[in-house]
N, C-alpha and C positions, 0 to 999 in steps of 0.2 A: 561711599566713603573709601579715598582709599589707602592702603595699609602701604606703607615704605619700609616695612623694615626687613622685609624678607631680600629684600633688595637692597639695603644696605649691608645685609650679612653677605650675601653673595659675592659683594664691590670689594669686603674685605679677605674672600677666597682667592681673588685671582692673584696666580704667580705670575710674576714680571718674563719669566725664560718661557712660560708657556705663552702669555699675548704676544710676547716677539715672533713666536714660532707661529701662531694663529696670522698676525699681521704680514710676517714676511710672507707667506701663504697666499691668502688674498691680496699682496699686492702684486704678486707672482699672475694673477687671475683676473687680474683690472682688462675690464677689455677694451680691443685697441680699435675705434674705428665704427663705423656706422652698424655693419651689420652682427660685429658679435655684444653691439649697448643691445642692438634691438633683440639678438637672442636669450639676453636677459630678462625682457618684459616676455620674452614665449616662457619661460621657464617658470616665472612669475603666476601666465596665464592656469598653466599646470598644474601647481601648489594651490591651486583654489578648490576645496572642500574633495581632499583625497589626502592618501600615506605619502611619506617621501617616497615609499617604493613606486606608486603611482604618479609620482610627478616624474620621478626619474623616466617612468617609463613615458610616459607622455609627450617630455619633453623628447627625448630620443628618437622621438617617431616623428616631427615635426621642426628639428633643429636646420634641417637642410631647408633651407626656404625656396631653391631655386626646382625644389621636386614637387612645389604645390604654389607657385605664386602666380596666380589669376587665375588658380583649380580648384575653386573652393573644396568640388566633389573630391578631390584627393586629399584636401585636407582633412576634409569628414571623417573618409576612409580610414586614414592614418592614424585618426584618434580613436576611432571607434577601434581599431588593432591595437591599441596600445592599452584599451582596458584603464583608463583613467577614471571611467565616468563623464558623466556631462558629457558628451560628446560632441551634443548638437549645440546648445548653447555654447557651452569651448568654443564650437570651431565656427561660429557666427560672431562671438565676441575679436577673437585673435584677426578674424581676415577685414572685421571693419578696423581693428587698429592696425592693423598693416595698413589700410589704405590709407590712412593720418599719418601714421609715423615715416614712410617712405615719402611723402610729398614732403615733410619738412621734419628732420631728423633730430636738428639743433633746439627741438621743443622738449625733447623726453630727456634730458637729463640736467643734471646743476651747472648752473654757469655761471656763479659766483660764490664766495665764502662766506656770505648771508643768505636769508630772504630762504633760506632751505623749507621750510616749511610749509612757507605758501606759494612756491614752486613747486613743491608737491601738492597741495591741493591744489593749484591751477592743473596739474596735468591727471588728476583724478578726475576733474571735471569733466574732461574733453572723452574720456576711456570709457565705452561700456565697458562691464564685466567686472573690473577692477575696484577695489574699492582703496581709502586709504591705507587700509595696510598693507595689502598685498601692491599697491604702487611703493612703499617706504620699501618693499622687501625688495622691487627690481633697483630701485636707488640704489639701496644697501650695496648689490653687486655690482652696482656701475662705479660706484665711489666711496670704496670699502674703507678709507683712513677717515674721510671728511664727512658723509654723508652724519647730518644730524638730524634726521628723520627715524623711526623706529616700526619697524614692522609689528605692532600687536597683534601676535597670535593667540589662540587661547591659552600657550604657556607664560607668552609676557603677562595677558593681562590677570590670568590665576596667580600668578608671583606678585600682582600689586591687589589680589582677591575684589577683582571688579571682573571675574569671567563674566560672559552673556552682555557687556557692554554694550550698550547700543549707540554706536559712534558716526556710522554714515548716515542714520536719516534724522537726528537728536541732535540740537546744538548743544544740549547740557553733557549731553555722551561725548561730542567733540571737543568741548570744555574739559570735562576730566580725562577725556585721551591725553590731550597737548599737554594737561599738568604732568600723566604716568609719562610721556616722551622727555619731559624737560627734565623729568627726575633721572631717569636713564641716562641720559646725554651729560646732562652735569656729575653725575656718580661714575660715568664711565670714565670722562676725561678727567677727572679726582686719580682713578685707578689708575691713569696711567695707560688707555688703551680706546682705542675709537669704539663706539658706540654699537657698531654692527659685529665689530670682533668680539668686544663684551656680550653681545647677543649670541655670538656662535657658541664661544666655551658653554653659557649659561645651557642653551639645548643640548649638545654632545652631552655635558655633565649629564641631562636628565634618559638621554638614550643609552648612556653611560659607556659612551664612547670616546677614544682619545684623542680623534681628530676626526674633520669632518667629512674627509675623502667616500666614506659611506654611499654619499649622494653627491657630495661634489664632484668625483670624476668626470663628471659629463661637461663641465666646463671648460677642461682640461684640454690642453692640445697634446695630441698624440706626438709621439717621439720627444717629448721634453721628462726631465729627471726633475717630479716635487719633490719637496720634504717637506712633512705635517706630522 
């Protein structure tokens, strides 16, 4: 069963000067171009069952694609140096969706202002390693205003008190996933702010941080001036 209202209290926290400052942010971080969408699904890969410190690191070890691309053994390498965990599956997952995503690119991200969802589940399908939330989470950074997909982590889905979901191999889990997303997405755009932006404040708040640069840096292109 699950509960909305801890999430509707949340929808009536957010300040309008703070989602602008969240939004212009992440629009400032939309990436431009094939290879920093796909450096978004590495980062994604990352964030799978470890800290943001361990994604960050992870991902940092393996952002340069042109230092391990048709090396798996360096990727290995990389990851295992980077102290993430998983290192072996990581790095068999990430090198067979390189070899999907670099033969046709225009499959891994939204290409319309509908159908978001089950463009996302069509590209969870094709991904080992990934499951639907962590594909909603590389969305999220590829199409940070529009994306109406929702990455449930254990803090989204403890905020709707359905932790332990069983959502990728349960149609009734996928069932009450897509109801906690529709609540999200419609409570977000009610507030006034996209859906993945409403997801960032919602985390920072709980790390209790004032913006998300913590871990975000790394998407960052050097010699440019944020503000968060």
């Amino acid at each position: 069963m699950i509960d909305y209202s801890k999430a509707r209290d949340f929808f009536k926290t957010i300040d309008p000067d703070i989602a602008k400052r969240y939004t212009d942010y992440w629009e400032s971080l939309r990436p431009q171009g094939d290879m920093e969408i796909f450096q978004r699904y590495l980062f994604a890969f990352c964030s799978v069952h470890t800290t943001f410190r361990g994604n960050v690191n992870g991902y940092q070890a393996i952002k340069d694609y042109s230092a391990w691309a048709g090396k798996p053994d360096i990727l290995l390498e990389n990851l295992k140096g980077s102290k993430a965990g998983l290192h072996n599956n990581r790095a068999k997952y990430i090198q067979h969706f390189s070899n999907l995503y670099w033969d046709r690119p225009s499959d891994f991200r939204l290409t319309t202002k509908k159908r978001h969802i089950s463009r996302r589940d069509e590209i969870t399908s094709k991904i080992n390693g990934l499951g639907v939330a962590k594909v909603s989470f590389a969305l999220e950074m590829i199409h940070p205003s529009e994306a109406r997909v929702v990455c449930g982590d254990v803090h989204q889905l403890r905020l709707y008190g359905i932790e332990g979901l069983e959502y990728n191999s349960s149609s009734a889990g996928r069932a009450t996933y897509r109801k906690m997303e529709n609540h999200w997405v419609t409570g977000s755009h009610k507030a006034g702010v996209s859906p993945y932006v409403a997801r960032c404040i919602f985390w920072d708040q709980l790390q209790n941080k004032p913006n998300p640069r913590y871990w975000s840096y790394v998407l960052e292109k050097e010699g440019t001036d944020y503000a968060c």
